[in-house]
C-alpha positions in Angstrom: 0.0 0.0 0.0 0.9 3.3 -1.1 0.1 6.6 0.8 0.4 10.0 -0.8 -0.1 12.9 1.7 -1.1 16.6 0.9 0.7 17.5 4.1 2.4 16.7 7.4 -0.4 16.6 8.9 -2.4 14.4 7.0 -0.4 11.5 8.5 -1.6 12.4 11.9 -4.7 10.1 11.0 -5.5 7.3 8.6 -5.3 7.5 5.1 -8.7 7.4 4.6 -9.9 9.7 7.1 -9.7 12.8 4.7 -11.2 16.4 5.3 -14.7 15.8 4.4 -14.6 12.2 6.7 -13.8 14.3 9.2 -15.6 17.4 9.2 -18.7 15.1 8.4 -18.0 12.6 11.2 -18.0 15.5 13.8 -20.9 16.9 12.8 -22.5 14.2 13.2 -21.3 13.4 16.2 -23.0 16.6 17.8 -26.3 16.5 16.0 -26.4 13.3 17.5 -25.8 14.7 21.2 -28.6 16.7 20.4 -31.0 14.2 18.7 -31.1 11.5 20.8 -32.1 13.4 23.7 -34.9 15.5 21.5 -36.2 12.1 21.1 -37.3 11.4 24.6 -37.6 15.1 25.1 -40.5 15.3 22.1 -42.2 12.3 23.9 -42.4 13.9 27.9 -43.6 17.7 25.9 -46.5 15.9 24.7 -47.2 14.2 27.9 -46.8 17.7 30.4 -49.1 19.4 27.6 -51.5 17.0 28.5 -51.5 14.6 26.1 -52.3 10.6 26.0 -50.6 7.6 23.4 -52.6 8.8 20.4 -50.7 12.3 21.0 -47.7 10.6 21.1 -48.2 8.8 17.7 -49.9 11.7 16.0 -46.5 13.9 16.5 -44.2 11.3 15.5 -46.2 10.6 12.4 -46.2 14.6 11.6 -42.3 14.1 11.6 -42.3 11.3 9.7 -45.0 11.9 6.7 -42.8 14.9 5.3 -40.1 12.8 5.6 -41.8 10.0 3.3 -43.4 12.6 0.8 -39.9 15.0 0.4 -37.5 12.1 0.2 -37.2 11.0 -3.4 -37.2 15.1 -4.6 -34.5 15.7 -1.9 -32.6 12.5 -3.4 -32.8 14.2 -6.5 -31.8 17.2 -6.1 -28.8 16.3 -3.8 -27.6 14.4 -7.0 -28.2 17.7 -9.2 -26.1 20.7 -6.7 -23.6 20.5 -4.6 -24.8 18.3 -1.5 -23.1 20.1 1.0 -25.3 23.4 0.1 -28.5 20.9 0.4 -27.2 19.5 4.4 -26.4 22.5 5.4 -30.0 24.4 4.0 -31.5 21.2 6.0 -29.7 21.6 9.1 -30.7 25.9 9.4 -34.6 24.5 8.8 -34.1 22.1 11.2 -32.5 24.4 14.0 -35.3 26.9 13.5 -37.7 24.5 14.0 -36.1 23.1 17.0 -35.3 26.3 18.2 -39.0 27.5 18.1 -40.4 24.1 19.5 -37.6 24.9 22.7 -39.9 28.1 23.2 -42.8 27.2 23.4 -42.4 24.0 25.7 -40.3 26.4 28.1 -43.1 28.8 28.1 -45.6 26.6 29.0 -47.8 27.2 26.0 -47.2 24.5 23.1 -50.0 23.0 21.7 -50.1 19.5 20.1 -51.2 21.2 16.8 -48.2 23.4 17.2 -45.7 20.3 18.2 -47.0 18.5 15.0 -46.3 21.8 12.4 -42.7 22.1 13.7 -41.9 18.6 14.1 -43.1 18.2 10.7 -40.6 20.8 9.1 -38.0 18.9 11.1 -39.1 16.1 9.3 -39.2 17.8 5.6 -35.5 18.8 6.5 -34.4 15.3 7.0 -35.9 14.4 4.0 -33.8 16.7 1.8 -30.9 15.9 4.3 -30.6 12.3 4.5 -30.1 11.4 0.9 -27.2 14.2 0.3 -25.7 13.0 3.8 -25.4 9.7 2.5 -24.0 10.3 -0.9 -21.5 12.9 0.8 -20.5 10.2 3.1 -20.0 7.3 0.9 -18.2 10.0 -2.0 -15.5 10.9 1.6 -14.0 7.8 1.2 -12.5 5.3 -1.3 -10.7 1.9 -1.5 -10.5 -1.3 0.6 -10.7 0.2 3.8 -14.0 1.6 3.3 -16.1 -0.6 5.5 -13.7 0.4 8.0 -13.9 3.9 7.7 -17.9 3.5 7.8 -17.5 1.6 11.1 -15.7 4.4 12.3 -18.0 6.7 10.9 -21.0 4.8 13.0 -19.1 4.3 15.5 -18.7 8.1 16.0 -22.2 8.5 15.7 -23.6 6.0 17.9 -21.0 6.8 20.8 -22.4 10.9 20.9 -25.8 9.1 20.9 -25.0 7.5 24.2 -24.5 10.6 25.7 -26.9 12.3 24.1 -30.1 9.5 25.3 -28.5 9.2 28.8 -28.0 13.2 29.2 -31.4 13.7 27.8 -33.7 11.3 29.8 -31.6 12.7 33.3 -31.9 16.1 31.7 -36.4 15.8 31.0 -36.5 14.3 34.4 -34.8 17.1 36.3 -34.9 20.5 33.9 -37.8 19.7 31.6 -37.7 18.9 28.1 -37.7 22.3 26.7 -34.1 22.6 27.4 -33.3 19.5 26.1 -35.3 21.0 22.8 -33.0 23.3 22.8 -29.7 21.9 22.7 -30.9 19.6 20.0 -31.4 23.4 18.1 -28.0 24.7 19.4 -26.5 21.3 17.6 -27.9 21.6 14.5 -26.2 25.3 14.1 -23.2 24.2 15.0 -23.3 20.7 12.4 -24.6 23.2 9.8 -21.7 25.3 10.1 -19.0 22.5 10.0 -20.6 21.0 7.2 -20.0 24.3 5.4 -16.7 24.1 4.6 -16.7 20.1 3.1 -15.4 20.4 0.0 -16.7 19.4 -3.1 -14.0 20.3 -5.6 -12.4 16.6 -5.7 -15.9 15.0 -6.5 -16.9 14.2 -10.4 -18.7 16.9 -12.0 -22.1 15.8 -12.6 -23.4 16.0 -16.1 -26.9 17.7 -16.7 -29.7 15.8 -17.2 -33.4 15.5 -18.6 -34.9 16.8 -15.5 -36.3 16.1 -12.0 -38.2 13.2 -13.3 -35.7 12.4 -15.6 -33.3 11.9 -12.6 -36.5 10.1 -10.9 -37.1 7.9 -13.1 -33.2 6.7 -13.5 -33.1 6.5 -9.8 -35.7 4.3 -10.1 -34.3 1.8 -12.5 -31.5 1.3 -10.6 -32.9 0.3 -7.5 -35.8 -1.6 -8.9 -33.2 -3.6 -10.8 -31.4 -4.6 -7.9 -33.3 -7.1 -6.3 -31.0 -7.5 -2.9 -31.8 -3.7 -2.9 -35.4 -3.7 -3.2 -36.3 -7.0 -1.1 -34.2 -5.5 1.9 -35.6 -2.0 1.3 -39.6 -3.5 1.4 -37.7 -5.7 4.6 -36.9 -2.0 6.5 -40.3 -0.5 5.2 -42.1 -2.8 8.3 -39.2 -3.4 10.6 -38.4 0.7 10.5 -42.3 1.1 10.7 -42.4 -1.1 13.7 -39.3 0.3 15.4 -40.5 3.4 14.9 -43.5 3.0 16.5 -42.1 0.6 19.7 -39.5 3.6 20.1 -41.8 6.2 19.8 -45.0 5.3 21.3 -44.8 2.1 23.8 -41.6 2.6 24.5 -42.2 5.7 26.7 -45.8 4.6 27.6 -44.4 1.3 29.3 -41.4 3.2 31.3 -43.6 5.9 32.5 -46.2 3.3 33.5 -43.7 0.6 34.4 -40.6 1.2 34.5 -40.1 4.6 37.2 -40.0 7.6 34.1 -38.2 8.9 31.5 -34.4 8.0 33.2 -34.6 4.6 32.9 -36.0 4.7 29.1 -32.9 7.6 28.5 -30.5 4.3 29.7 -32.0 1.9 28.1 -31.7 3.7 24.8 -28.2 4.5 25.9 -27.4 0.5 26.2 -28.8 0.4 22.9 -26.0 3.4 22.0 -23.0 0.8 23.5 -24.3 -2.4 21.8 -23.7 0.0 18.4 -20.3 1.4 19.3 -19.6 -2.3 20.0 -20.9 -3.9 16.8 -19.2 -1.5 15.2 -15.6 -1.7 17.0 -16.5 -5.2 15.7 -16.9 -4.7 12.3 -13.7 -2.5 12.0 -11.7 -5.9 12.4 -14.5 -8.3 10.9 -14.8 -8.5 7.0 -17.6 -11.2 6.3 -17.5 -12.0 2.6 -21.1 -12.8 2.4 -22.0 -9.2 3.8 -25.8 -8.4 2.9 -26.5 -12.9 4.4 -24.7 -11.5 7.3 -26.2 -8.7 7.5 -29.7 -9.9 7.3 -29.1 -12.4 10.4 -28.2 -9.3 12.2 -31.6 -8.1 11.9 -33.9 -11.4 13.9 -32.3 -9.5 17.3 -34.0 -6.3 16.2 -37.3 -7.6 17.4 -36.2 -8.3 21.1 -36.6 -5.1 22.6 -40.6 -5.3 21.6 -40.6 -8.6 23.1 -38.9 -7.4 26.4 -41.1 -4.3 26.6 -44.4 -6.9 26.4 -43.2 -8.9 29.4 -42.1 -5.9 30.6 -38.3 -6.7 31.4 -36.9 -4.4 34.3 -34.7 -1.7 33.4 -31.6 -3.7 33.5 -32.9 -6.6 31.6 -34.4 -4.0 28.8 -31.3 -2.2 28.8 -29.3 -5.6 28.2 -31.4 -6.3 25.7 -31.2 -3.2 23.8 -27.4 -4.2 23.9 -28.1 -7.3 22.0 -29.6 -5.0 19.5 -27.5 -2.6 19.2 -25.0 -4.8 18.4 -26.7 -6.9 15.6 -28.2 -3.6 14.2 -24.5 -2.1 13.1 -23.6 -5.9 12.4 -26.1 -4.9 9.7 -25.6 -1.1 8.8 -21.9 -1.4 8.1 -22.9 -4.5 5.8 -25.4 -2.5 4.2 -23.5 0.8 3.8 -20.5 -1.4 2.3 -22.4 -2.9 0.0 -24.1 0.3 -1.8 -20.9 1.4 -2.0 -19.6 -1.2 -4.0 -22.6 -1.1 -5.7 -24.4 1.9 -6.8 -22.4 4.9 -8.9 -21.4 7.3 -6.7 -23.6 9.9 -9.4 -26.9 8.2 -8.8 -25.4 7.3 -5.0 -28.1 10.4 -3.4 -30.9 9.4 -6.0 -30.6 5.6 -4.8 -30.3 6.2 -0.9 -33.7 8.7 -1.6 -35.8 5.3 -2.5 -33.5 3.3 0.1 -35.0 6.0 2.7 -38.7 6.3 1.3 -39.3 2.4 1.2 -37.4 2.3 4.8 -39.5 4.6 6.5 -42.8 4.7 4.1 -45.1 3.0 6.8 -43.6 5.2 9.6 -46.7 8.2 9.6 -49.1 5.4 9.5 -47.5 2.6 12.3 -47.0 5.5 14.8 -50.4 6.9 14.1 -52.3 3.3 14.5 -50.2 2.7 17.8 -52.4 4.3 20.3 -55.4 2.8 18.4 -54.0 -0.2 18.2 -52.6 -0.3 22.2 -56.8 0.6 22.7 -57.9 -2.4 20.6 -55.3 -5.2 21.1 -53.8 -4.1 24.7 -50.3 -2.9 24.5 -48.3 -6.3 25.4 -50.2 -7.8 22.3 -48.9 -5.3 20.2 -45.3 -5.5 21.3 -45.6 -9.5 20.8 -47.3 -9.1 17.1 -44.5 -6.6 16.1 -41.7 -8.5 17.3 -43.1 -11.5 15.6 -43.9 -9.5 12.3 -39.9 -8.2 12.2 -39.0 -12.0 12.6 -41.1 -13.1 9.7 -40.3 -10.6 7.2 -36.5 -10.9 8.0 -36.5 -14.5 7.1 -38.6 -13.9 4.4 -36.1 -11.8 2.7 -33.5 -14.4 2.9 -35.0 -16.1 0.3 -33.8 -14.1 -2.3 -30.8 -15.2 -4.2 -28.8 -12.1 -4.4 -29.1 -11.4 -0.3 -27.8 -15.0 0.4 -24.8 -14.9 -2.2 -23.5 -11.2 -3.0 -20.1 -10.8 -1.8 -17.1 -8.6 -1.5 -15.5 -8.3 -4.8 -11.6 -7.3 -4.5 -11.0 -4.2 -4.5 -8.3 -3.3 -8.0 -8.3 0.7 -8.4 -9.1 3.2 -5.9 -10.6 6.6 -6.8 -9.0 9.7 -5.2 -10.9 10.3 -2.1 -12.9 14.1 -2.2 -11.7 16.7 0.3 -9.4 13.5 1.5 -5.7 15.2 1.4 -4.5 11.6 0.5 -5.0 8.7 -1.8 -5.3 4.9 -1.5 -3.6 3.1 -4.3 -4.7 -0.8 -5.1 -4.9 -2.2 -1.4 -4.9 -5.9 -1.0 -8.2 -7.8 -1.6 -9.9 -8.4 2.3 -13.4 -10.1 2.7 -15.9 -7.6 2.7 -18.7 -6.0 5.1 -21.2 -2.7 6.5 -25.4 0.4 6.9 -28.9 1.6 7.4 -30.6 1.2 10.7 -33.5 1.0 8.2 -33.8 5.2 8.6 -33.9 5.5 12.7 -30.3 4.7 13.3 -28.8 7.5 10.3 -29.6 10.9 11.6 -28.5 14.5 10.8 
């Protein structure tokens, strides 16, 4: 292996941590400080306005139905500018809306109406956000160390979450979640103002096209003719939907009811946080060759934490179990990430990762809506049971298909110069492959 440096100081880290990895690893690291406490913080303003479950569900589905509708024209146009212009327009949206959603819980007057407009143009920024993130990321970096640059990457990002859900359970229970509200606002100016200065220059021009639908429709061809892509994509649509709505809605309902409050729910999500950092510690060293068959086993422990929140577990067993998780989750994500890399054209990377996200979270609006219907017609321990049962059966469902059981790591002959990286990875040698997408839940701004 060959290393060319830009400077001295580029050989103060690894080759292929270049400018952008960087700058776009410690942005996210902050935003998620801020996020995963928001989470829990959004959950305990609805309760102290006086809301019920169906509250609960009716905000989280106003985050997540601009998030469905905005994806694939946010993947699109992420693949048409400059990307870093589109996260960094995303983030200002998403700190104003934050910031105005801090003021009104810390002034006693928000309204569910008013939780579900600004959580919603939270949601429409992620959707133009998410897609341009993700083509960003995967352009950062280049060559055989890639999977272990994502692991990093994840790693990164799930460690600041640890903080950020411990911090902001402790922080609703003794300050309120207003504040909390308003860190998460605080984070997303200062990510939006690191993610100005990634450079773009070293990433392929992009050639004009036909069109937004033009660019639609072509994003559309290549994921529909990828059928490891679009089995595990319909796969996410329910798990995602299901997390989504465990996390969410029952989640909260059972620790406030069962479990002592909001702290114990913060450290449970927090052992979640560790079993990530963990799994993805492990998949720095661990190249599987079959990565999307390993990958895909990686998801059956998804559906313990429903299971342990219908028996209910106590705190330290839910937390343990949220452990398990978290581990088999980035077992998956760095598998996944890995693989679209190898896979998908880094010009139609944004346009891809838009119907990766949109089938991921497409039942979101409508499984955290039904939740609190759902808890009132089944009884909340059935409806823990029947999701973790329905994750199970879809996951082995996808293994059927061909391409999930038998796509592997090809060796790796050329590398492309890495954008904004300072430094260049000639032909490593070939290593077993592996690495992304906590469905949409786990990749946040």
């Amino acid at each position: 292996m060959t290393i060319r440096s830009a400077s001295p100081r580029s050989t103060r880290r690894p080759a292929w941590a270049g400018r952008n990895y960087v700058l776009l690893t410690a942005a996210t690291i902050v935003t998620s400080l801020g996020a995963n406490g928001a989470l829990i913080a959004t959950t305990w303003a609805v309760f102290e306005s006086g809301g019920d479950a169906g509250d609960v569900g009716i905000v989280a589905m106003a985050r997540f139905l601009p998030l469905v509708l905005f994806l694939l024209i946010g993947g699109a146009v992420a693949d048409r500018i400059p990307r870093h212009r589109v996260m960094v327009a995303a983030n200002t949206l998403n700190f104003a809306s934050q910031a105005v959603f801090a003021a009104l819980v810390l002034s006693g007057t928000a309204e569910i109406w008013q939780m579900m407009v600004l959580t919603g143009l939270c949601g429409a920024g992620q959707a133009f956000f998410n897609p341009a993130a993700e083509g960003m990321l995967m352009s950062s970096v280049s060559g055989e160390q890639a999977s272990r640059a994502f692991a990093f990457y994840r790693m990164a990002m799930h460690g600041a979450g640890i903080g950020g859900a411990a911090l902001g359970g402790a922080l609703v229970a003794f300050v309120g979640p207003g504040w909390v509200l308003a860190v998460d606002a605080a984070a997303f100016a200062v990510a939006g103002g690191l993610r100005a200065f990634l450079d773009v220059s070293g990433i392929p021009e992009r050639k004009p096209g036909g069109g937004l639908l033009s660019d639609l429709r072509e994003g559309w061809q290549e994921f529909i003719g990828r059928p490891w892509l679009w089995s595990i994509v319909a796969q996410f649509s329910v798990v995602v939907g299901l997390i989504g709505a465990v996390e969410s809605v029952y989640g909260p309902l059972v620790a406030r009811d069962e479990l002592g409050g909001a702290t114990p729910w913060g450290i449970a999500l927090a052992g979640y946080g560790v079993g990530t950092v963990a799994g993805a510690v492990l998949m720095t060293r661990w190249k599987p060759r079959r990565m999307l068959l390993v990958g895909t086993l990686g998801v059956f422990p998804i559906a313990l934490p429903s299971a342990a929140l219908a028996v209910p577990l106590p705190a330290i067993g839910l937390t343990a179990v949220m452990f398990a998780s978290g581990v088999a989750m980035e077992i998956f994500g760095v598998s996944w990430m890995t693989t679209m890399h190898q896979e998908i054209p880094e010009e139609k990377l944004s346009r891809v990762s838009a119907y990766d996200w949109f089938g991921s979270t497409a039942l979101l609006p409508l499984t955290t809506a039904l939740a609190g219907p759902a808890e009132s017609a089944f009884g909340r321990t059935a409806s823990l049971w029947g999701a973790a049962a329905l994750m199970t059966l879809v996951t082995g469902l996808v293994l059927l298909v061909p391409d999930v059981r038998n796509l592997t790591r090809r060796p790796h002959q050329e590398a492309a110069p890495v954008a904004g990286g300072g430094a260049t990875l000639d032909a490593l040698p070939a290593q077993a492959g592996s690495a992304d997408a906590e469905g949409a839940l786990g990749r946040r701004g």
